[in-house]
C-alpha positions in Angstrom: -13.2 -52.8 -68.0 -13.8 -49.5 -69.6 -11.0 -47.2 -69.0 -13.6 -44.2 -67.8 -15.3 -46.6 -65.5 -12.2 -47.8 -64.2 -11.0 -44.0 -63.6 -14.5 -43.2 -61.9 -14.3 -46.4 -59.5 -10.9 -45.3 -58.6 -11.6 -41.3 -57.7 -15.0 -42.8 -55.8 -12.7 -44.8 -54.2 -10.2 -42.4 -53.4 -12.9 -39.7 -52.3 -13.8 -42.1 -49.6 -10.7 -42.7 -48.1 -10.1 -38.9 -48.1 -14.0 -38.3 -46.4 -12.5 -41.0 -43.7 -9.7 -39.7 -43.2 -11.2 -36.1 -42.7 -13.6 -37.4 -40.3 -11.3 -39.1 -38.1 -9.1 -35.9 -37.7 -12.3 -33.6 -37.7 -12.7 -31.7 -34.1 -14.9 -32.8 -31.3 -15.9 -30.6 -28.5 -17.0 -32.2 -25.4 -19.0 -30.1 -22.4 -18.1 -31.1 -19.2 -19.0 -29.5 -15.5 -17.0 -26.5 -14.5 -15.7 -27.8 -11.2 -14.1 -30.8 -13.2 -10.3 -31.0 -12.5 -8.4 -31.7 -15.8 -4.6 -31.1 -16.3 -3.7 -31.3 -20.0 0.0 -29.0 -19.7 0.5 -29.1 -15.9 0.6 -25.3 -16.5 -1.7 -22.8 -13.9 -5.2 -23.7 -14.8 -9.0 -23.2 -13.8 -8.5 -25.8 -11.1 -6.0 -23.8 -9.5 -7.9 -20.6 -9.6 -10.6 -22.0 -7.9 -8.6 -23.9 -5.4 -6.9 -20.7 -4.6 -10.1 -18.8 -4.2 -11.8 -21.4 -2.2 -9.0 -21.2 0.3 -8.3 -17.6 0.5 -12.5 -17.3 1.0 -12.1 -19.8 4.1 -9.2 -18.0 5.7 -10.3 -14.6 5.1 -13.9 -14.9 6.2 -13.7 -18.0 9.1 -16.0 -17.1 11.6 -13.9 -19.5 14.1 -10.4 -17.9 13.5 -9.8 -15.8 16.6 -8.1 -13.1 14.1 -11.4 -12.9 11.8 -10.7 -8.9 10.4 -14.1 -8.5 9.7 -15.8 -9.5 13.0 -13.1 -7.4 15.0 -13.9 -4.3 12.5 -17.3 -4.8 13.1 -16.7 -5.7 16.7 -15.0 -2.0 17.4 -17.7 -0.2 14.9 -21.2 -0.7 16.5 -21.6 -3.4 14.0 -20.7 -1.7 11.3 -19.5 -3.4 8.0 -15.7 -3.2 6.6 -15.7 -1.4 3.0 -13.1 -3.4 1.0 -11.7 -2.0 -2.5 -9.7 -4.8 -4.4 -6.2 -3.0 -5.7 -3.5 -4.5 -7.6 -2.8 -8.2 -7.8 0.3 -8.4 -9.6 1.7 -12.2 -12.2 5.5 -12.2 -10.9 5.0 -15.5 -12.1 6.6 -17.2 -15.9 3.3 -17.9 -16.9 0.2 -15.8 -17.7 -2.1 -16.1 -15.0 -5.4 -14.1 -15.2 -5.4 -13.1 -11.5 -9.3 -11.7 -11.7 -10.8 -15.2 -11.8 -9.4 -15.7 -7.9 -9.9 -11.9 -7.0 -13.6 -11.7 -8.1 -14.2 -14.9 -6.0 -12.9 -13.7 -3.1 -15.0 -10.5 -3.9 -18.5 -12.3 -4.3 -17.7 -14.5 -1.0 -17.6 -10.9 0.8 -20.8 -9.7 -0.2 -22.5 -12.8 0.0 -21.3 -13.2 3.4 -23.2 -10.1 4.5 -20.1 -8.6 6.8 -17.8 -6.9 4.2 -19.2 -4.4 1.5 -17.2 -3.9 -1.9 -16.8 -1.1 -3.6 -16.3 -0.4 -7.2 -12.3 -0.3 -8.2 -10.4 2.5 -10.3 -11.6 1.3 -13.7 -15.0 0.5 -12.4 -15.5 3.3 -10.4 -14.2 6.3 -13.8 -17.1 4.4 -15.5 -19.7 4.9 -12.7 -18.9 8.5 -12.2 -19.0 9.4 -16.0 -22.8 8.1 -16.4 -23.1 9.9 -12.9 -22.3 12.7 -13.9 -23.7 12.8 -17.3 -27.6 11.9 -15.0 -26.7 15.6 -13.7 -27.5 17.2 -17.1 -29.7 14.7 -18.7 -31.8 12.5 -15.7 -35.0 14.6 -14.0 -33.9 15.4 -10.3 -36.2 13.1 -9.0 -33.9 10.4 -10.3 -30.5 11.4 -11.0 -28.0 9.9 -8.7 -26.4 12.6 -6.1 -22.6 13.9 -6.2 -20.4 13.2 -3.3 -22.2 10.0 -1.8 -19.4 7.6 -2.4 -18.7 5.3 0.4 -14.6 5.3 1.2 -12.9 2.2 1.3 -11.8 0.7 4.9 -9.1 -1.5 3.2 -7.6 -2.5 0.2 -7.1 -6.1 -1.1 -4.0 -6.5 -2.7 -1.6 -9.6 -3.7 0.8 -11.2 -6.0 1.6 -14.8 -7.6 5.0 -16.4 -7.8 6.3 -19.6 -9.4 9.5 -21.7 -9.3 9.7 -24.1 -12.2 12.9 -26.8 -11.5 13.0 -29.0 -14.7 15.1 -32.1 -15.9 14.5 -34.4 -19.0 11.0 -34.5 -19.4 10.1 -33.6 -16.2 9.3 -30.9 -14.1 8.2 -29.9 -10.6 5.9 -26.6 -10.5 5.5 -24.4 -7.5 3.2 -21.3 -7.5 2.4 -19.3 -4.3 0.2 -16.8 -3.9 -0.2 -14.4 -0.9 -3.2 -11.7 -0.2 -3.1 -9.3 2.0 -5.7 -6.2 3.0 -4.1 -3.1 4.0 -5.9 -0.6 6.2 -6.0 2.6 3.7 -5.6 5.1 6.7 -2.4 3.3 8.5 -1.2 1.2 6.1 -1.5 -1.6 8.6 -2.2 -5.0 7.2 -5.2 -6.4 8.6 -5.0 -10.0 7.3 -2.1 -11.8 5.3 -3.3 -15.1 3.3 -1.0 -17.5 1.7 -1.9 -20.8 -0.3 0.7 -22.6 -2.3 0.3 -25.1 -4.9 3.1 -27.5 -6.0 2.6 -30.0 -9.5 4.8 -32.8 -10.8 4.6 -32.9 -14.3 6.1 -35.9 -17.1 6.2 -35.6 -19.9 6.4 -38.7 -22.5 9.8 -38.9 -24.7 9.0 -39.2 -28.3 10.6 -41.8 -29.9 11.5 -42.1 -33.7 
C-alpha cells in the first residue's frame, strides 16, 4: 500500500475515534420541572427551600390555628391588615444557603393571602426613596410621589438556619433546622415562632482501585 495512503487511512482513522470519544464526554443539559426533587450531594438544595417555605407559609398563615397572628391583629384593628418588614435571616449553618429563596416565599404567600401587607426592606426601601426623591425635582406635581407617606411596619420577620453534620466512612447524617419568628417592632414581643427541621442520610460509594 502506498505509504501516504496508508498515513491518511490511519489519521482518518484516528480523527474518528477522537470525534467519538469527544462526543461521548460532550455535555448534555436536560430541562426538567421546578418542583422535581433531585439530590445529587445530599447538601441543602432547592427541594429544601421550598419544603421549608411551604411549611412556614402553612403555619404562619393557617386560618384554623387558634394562634393565627394575623387574624388576631386584624381581629383587635377593625380589620385592619398587619404591615410585615422581612429583617435579617442569618446562615449559622456549614453550608451556603441562600436564605432569600424561603424568605421571598413566605413574603408572596402574605400578599397573596390578602391579610398581611409587606413593605419594602432596608436595601429595597434606600432605592425607592432615592427615585422618590429625585420625582421631587424632575416629575410634574401632578405626578411625583409625596414625602412622608410610608406605611410603618407592624412586625418584623426575622430567622436563622442551623446544621449538625455527624459523619463516618462514607456516610453521613445531615440535620438543618430553621426557626422564623415575627417580632412586634413596638414591644419586641414575638408574635409567632415557626420551626421546621429537615434531617438527610447521605452514602456515599467507596472508590475502589
Amino acid at each position: 500500500m502506498n505509504t501516504k495512503v496508508s498515513v491518511l487511512l490511519r489519521t482518518t482513522a484516528l480523527l474518528a475515534v477522537l470525534g467519538f470519544g469527544a462526543a461521548g464526554c460532550a455535555r448534555q443539559v436536560t430541562r426538567i420541572a421546578p418542583e422535581q426533587a433531585i439530590d445529587l450531594s445530599g447538601r441543602w438544595n432547592d427541594v429544601d427551600s421550598r419544603l421549608v417555605a411551604d411549611e412556614m407559609i402553612r403555619q404562619s398563615l393557617d386560618p384554623a390555628a387558634s394562634q393565627n397572628w394575623a387574624l388576631r391583629y386584624m381581629q383587635q384593628h377593625s380589620g385592619r391588615q398587619p404591615t410585615v418588614i422581612v429583617g435579617t435571616i442569618r446562615n449559622r449553618s456549614m453550608e451556603h444557603i441562600p436564605v432569600g429563596t424561603f424568605s421571598r416565599d413566605l413574603e408572596r404567600a402574605y400578599v397573596n393571602s390578602g391579610m398581611v401587607q409587606v413593605v419594602a426592606d432596608r436595601v429595597e426601601r434606600g432605592e425607592v426613596r432615592d427615585e422618590r426623591e429625585d420625582q421631587q425635582e424632575h416629575a410634574s406635581a401632578d405626578t411625583r410621589a409625596r414625602l412622608a407617606r410610608e406605611i410603618g411596619a407592624t412586625y418584623m420577620l426575622q430567622g436563622d438556619v442551623q446544621s449538625i453534620e455527624d459523619r463516618e466512612r462514607g456516610r453521613s447524617v445531615v440535620f438543618y433546622q430553621v426557626d422564623m419568628t415575627l417580632v412586634d417592632l413596638e414591644s419586641n414581643a414575638k408574635v409567632w415562632v415557626g420551626q421546621h427541621k429537615i434531617k438527610k442520610f447521605v452514602q456515599r460509594p467507596r472508590i475502589a482501585f
